[in-house]
C-alpha angles and dihedrals in degrees: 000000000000121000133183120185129190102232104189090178093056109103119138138048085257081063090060098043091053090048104048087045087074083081088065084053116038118056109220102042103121100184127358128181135178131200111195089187085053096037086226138137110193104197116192101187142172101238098194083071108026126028128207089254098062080051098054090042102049086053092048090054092055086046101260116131104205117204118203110241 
């Protein structure tokens, strides 16, 4: 499944970085890319192994609020 999420607080390459870095965490996330000049985060993921959720979650807890597009 294919995800894309508006992420207002995203601003900087480090952003990026932080954000990117869920795919280390989470089983399941096949491709994950992140645009800080778009404010954008684009999730292709396996959900028989992650759910939408674990993704929203993992970003809050870095202190990014995703917003479904």
């Amino acid at each position: 499944m294919k995800q894309v999420f508006d992420v207002p607080d995203m601003h900087c390459p480090a952003c990026v970085m932080r954000l990117e870095g869920i795919e280390d965490d989470l089983p399941g996330i096949q491709h994950i890319a992140a645009s800080y000049r778009k404010q954008r985060l684009e999730v292709e993921y396996d959900e028989a192994q992650v759910s939408e959720a674990q993704i929203v979650a993992a970003a809050e807890a870095l202190g990014y609020p995703l917003h479904k597009k």
